[in-house]
TIKERO-280769 format. One record per residue (C-alpha): x, y, z; residue in three letters. Coordinates in steps of 0.25 Angstrom, whole numbers, plus 5000, padded with zeros to 4 digits. Layout:
<r <X Y Z> 'ALA'> ...
***
This chain:
<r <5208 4418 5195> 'UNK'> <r <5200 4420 5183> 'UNK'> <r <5187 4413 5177> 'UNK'> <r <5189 4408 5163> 'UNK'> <r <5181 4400 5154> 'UNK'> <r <5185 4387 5152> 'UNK'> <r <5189 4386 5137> 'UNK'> <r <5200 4399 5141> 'UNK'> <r <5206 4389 5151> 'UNK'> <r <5221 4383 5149> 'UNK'> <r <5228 4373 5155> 'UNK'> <r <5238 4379 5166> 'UNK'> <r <5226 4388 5173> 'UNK'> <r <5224 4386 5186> 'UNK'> <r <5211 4383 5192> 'UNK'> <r <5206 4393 5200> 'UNK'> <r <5194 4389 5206> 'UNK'> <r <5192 4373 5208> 'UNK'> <r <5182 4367 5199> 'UNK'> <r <5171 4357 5203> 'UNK'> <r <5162 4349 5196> 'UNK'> <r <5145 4346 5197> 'UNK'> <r <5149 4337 5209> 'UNK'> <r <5154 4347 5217> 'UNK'> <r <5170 4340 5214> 'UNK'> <r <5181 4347 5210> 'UNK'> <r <5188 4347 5197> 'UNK'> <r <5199 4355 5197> 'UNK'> <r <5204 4362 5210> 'UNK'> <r <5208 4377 5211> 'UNK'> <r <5223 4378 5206> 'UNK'> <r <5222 4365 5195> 'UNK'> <r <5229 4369 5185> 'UNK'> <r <5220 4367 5173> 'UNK'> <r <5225 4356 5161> 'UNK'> <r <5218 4354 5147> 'UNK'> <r <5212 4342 5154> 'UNK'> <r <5206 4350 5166> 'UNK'> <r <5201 4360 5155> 'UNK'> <r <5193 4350 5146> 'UNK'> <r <5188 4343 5159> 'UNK'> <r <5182 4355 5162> 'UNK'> <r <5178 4358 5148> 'UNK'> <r <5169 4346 5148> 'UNK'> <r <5162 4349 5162> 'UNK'> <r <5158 4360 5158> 'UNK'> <r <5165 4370 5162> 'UNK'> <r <5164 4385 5158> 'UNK'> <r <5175 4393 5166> 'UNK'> <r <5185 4390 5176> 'UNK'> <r <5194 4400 5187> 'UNK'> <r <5208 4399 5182> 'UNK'> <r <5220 4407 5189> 'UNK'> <r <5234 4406 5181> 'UNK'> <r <5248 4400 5187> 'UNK'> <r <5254 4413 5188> 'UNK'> <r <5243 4419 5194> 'UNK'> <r <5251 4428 5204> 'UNK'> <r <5236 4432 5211> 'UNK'> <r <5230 4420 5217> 'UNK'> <r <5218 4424 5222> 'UNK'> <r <5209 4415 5232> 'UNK'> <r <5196 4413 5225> 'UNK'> <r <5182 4416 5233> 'UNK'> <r <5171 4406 5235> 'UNK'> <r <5158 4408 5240> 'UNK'> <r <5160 4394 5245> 'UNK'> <r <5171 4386 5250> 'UNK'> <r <5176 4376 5237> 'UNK'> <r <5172 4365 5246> 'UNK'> <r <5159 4369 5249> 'UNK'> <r <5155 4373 5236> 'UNK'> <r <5159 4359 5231> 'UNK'> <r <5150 4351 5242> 'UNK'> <r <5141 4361 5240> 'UNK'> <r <5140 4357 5223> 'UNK'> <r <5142 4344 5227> 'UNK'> <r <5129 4345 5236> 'UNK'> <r <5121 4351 5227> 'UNK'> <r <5126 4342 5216> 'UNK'> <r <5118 4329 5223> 'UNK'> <r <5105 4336 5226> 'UNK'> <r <5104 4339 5213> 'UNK'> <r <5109 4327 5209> 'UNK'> <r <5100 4319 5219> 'UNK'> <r <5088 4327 5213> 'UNK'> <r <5093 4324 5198> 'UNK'> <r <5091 4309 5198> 'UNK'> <r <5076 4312 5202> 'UNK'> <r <5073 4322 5193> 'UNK'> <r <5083 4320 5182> 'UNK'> <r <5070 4310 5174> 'UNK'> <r <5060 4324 5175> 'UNK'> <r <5071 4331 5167> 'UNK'> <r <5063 4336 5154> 'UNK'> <r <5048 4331 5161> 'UNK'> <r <5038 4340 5159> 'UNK'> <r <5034 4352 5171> 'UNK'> <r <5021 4343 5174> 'UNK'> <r <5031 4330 5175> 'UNK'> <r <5040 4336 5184> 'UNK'> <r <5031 4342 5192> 'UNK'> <r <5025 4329 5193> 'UNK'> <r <5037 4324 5198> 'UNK'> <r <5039 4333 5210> 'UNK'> <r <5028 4326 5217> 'UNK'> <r <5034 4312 5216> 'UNK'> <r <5040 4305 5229> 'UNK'> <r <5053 4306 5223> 'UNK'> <r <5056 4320 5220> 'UNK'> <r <5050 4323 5234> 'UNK'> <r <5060 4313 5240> 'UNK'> <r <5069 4322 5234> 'UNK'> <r <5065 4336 5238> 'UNK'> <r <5061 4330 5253> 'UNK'> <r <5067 4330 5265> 'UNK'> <r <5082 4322 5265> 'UNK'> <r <5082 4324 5249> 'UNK'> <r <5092 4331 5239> 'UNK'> <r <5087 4345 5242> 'UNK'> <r <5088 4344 5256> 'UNK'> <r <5104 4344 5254> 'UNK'> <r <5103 4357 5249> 'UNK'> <r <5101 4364 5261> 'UNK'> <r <5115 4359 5265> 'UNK'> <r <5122 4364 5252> 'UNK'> <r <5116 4376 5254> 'UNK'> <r <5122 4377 5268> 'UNK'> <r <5136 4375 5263> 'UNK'> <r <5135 4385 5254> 'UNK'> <r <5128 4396 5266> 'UNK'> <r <5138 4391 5275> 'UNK'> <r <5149 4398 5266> 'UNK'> <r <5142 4408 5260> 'UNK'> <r <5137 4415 5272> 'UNK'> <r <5151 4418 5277> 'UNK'> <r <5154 4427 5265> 'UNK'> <r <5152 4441 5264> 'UNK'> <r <5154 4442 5249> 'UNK'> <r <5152 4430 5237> 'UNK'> <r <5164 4426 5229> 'UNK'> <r <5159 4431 5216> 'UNK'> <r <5164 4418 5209> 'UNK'> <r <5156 4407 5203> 'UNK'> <r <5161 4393 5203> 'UNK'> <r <5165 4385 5190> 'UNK'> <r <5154 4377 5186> 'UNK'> <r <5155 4366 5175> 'UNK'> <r <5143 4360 5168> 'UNK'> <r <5140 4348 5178> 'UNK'> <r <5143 4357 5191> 'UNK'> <r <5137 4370 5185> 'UNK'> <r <5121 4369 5191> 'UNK'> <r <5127 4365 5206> 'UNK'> <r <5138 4375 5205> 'UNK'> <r <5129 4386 5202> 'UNK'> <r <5119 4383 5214> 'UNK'> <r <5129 4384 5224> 'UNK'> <r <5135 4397 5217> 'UNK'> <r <5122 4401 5217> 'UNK'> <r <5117 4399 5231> 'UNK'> <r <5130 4405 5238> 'UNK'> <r <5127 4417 5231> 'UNK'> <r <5113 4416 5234> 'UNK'> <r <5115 4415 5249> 'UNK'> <r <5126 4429 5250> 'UNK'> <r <5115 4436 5243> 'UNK'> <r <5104 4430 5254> 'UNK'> <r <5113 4433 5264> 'UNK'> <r <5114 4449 5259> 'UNK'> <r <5100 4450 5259> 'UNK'> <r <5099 4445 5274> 'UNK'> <r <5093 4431 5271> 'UNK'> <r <5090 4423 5283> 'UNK'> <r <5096 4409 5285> 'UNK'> <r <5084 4401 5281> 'UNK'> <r <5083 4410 5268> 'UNK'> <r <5098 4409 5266> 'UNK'> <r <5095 4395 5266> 'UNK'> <r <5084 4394 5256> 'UNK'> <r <5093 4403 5249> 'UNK'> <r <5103 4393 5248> 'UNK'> <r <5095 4381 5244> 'UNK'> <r <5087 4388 5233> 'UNK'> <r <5102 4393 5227> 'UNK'> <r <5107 4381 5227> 'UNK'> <r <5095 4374 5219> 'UNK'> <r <5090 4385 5211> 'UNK'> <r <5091 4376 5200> 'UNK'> <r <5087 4364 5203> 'UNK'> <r <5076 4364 5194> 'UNK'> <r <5086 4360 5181> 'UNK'> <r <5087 4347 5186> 'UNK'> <r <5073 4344 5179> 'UNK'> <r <5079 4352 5168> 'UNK'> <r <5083 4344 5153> 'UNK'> <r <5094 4352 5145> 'UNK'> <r <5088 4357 5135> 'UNK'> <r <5079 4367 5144> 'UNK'> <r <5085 4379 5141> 'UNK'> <r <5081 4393 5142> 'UNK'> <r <5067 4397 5150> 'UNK'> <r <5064 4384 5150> 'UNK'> <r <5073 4380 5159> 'UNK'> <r <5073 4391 5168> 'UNK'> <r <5056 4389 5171> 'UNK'> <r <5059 4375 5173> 'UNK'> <r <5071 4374 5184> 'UNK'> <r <5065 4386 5190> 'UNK'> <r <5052 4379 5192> 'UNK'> <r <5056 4364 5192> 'UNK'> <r <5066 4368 5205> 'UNK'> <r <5056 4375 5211> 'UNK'> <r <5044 4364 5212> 'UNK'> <r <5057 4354 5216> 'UNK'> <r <5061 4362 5228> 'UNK'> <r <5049 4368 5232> 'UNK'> <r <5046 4354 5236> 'UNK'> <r <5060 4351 5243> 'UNK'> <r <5058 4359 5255> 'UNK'> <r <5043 4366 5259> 'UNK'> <r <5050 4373 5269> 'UNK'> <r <5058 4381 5260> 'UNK'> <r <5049 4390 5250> 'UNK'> <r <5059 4398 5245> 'UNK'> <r <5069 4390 5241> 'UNK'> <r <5062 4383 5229> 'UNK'> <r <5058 4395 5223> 'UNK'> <r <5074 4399 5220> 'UNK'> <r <5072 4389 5209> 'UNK'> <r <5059 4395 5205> 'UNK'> <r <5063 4410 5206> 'UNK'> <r <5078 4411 5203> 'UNK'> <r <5075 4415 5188> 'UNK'> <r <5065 4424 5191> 'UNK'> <r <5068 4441 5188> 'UNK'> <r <5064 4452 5194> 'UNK'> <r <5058 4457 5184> 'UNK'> <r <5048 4446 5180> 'UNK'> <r <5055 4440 5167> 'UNK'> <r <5061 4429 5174> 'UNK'> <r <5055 4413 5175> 'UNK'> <r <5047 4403 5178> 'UNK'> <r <5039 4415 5185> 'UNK'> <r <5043 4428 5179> 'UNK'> <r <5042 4433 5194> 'UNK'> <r <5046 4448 5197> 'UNK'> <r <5055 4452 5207> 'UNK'> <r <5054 4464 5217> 'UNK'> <r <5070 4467 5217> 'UNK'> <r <5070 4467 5230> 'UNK'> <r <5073 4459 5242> 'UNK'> <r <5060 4458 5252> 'UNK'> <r <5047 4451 5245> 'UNK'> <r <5035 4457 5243> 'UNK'> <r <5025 4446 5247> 'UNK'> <r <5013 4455 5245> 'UNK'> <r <5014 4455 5228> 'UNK'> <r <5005 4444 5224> 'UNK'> <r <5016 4442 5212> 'UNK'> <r <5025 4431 5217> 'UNK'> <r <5042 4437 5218> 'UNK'> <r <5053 4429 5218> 'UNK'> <r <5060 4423 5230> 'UNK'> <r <5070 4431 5235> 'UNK'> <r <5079 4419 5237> 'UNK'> <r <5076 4416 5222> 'UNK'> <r <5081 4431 5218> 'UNK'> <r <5094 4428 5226> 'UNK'> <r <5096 4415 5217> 'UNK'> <r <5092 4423 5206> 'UNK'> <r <5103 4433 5207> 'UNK'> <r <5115 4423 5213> 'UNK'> <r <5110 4414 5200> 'UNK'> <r <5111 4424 5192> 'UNK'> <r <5125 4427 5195> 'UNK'> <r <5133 4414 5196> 'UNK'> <r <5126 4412 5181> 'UNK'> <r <5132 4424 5177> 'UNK'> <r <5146 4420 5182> 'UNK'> <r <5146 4405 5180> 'UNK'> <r <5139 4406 5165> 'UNK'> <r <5124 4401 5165> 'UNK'> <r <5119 4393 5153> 'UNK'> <r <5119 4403 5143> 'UNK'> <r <5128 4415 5148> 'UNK'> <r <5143 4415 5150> 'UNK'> <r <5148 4417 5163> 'UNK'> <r <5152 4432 5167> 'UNK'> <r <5161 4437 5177> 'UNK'> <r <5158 4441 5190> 'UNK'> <r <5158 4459 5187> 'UNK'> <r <5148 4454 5175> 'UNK'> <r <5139 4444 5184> 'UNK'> <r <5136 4455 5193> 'UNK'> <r <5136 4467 5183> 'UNK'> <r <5124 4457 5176> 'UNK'> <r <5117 4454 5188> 'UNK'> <r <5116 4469 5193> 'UNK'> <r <5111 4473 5178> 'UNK'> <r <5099 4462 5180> 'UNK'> <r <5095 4466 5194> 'UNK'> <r <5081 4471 5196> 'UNK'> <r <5078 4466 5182> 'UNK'> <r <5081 4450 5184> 'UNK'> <r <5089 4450 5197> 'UNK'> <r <5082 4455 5209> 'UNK'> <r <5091 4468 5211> 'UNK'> <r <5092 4468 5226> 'UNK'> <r <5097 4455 5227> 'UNK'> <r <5107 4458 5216> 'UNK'> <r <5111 4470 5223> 'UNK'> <r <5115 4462 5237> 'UNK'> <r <5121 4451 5227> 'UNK'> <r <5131 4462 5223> 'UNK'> <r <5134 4465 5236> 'UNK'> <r <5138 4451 5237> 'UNK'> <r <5148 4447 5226> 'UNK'> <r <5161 4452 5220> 'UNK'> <r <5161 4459 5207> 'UNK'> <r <5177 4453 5207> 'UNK'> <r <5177 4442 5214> 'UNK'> <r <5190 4436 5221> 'UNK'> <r <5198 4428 5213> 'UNK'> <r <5192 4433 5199> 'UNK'> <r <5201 4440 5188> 'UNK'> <r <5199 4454 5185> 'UNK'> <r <5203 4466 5173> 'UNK'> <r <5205 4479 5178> 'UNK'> <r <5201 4489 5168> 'UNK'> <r <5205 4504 5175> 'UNK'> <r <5217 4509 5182> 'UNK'> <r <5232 4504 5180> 'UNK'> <r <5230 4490 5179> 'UNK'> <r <5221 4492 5168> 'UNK'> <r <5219 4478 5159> 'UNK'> <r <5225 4470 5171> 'UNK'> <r <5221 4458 5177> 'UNK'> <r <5218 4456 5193> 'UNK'> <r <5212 4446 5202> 'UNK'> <r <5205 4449 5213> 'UNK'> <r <5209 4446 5226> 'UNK'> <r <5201 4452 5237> 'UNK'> <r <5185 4456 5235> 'UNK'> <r <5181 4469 5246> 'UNK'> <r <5166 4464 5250> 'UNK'> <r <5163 4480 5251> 'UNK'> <r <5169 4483 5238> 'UNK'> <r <5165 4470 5230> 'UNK'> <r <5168 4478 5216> 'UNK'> <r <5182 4483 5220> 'UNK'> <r <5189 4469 5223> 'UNK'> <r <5206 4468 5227> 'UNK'> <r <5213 4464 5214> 'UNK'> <r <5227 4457 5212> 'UNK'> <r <5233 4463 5198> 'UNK'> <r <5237 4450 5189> 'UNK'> <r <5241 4454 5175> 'UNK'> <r <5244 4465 5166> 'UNK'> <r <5234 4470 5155> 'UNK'> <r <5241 4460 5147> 'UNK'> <r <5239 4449 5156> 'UNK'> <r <5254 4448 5160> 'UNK'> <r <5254 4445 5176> 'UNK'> <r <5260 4456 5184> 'UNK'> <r <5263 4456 5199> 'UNK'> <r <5250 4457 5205> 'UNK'> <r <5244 4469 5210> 'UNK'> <r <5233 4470 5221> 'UNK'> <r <5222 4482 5220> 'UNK'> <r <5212 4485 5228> 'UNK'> <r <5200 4488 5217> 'UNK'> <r <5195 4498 5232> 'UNK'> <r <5204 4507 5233> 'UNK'> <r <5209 4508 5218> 'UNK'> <r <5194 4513 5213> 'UNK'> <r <5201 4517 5198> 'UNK'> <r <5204 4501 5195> 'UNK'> <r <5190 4494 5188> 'UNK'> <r <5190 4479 5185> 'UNK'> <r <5181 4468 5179> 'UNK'> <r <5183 4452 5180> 'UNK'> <r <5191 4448 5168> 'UNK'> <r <5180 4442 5157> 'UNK'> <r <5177 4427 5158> 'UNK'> 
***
């Protein structure tokens, strides 16, 4: 498998990871084989990259997910009505002013929808999904799913709450804040829904970050922590961050006595499993990175945006050569070639197995399988995107 960008496509690849759209539907199955049609389909959706894998590939390799294909659909699909339920109410406040909006919060209707049996209620059983699932592994995917334009915001959430809940786990999390955990990933943006496109820049950030929070805080009185993932999860550690410019402790325990308020550590969590799927699915204004650079970024901003301990358990936690992904190696005997990797060691998440493809040429040879622990003198990196 490799991950393209879409305009490099050609008809006669092979899908490698299946495709869905913003309703949680499938567009085009793994092992479709892809047509000029499919391609400008694609194109028009919105599309930025896509797995390919080619006819002759003589290493298949089984690609992880951090959720079952079938769950990760029902769980976009789920999410895709909430948000979809809470549009049609608050799609006419779109470009109102803060006072306007605020105003807003207090009418019957937007409390209908924030009450008990409304939209965000179902959260808490896409969250459970994604738990269920999550919580039997020991180590994530590493991989991001393919998002399109009308998919991308849905996509992202669920991408960012099942990392979100490893790292909870790690640091020991109980179940109720594994929960909260959960939920708050899963609608950490919920705020852009009061968004207008031409907010752009800061802007935008202050105001989903504090349009989501005075939405949920209102949802569930019980649950304090939650809504303040909206509010917090742009936040830095070193203070620069918004609305709030709050300064982090890089640590994991809270000190409550400081009368300066800190960010949630829930919210810190988001932060850094946020931070990370933008990286390798391309955010608004950055091109997407391969997975040995995401992590290579995230450790170089730990302690100054990213609160460093959380990072630190996060790198415990994901692949830096994910199963599935296609690899250069750059010392040793096989210098220049091509190889896939085929088995991840969860102690030795850096030296993966891999299954030689083709020559420094790119002629396929008859595959090879190293194991990157016992063959120290062999370096590799993920092949560019």
């Amino acid at each position: 498998m490799r991950l393209i960008r879409l305009k490099a496509a050609k008809p006669g690849m092979i899908i490698a990871r299946e495709i869905m759209d913003g309703a949680g539907r499938v567009l085009l199955q793994e092992g479709v084989v892809l047509t000029k049609g499919y391609i400008r389909g694609l194109e028009a959706k919105g599309y930025q990259h896509i797995a390919i894998r080619d006819a002759n590939d003589n290493a298949p390799v089984p690609i992880d997910e951090d959720v079952p294909p079938g769950v990760y659909a029902q769980a976009v699909q789920g999410l895709r009505r909430v948000y979809d339920d809470l549009g049609e109410e608050i799609r006419p406040l779109q470009g109102r002013t803060a006072k306007e909006i605020g105003n807003a919060f207090d009418s019957d209707s937007i409390k209908a929808l924030t009450g008990e049996g409304g939209p965000l209620e179902h959260v808490q059983e896409v969250a459970e999904q994604i738990l269920r699932h999550v919580l039997t592994r020991d180590t994530l995917a590493g991989l991001t799913s393919i998002k399109g334009s009308d998919s991308h915001l849905f996509s992202h959430s669920v991408d960012v709450c099942a990392v979100s809940i490893m790292i909870g786990r790690l640091l020991g999390l109980g179940n109720t804040q594994l929960h909260q955990l959960a939920a708050g990933a899963l609608l950490h943006d919920i705020g852009k829904l009061f968004l207008t496109a031409g907010v752009t820049g800061a802007s935008r950030v202050i105001q989903h970050t504090k349009l989501g929070y005075r939405l949920l805080k209102q949802s569930d009185k019980r649950d304090v922590l939650a809504p303040h993932v909206a509010y917090e999860h742009h936040e830095h550690q070193d203070g620069s961050g918004l609305p709030r410019g709050l300064r982090g402790s890089n640590t994991i325990t809270r000190d409550r006595s400081k009368m300066t308020p800190v960010p949630t550590l829930i919210a810190e969590i988001v932060a850094v499993a946020n931070a990370y799927d933008n990286l390798l699915s391309g955010a608004e204004t950055q091109e997407a990175v391969t997975t040995d650079i995401a992590l290579k970024i995230l450790a170089r901003t730990a302690g100054k945006i990213l609160n460093r301990s959380i990072v630190m358990t996060f790198l415990r936690a994901v692949p830096v050569y994910p199963q599935g992904a296609e690899v250069l190696i750059q010392s040793g005997k096989y210098r220049g070639y091509t190889a896939v990797v085929g088995h991840v060691h969860p102690e030795a998440l850096d030296r993966p197995v891999i299954v030689v493809t083709k020559d420094n040429k790119g002629k396929r040879v008859e595959q090879e399988q190293i194991d990157l622990l016992e063959d120290e003198g062999i370096a590799i990196r993920c092949k560019s995107l």
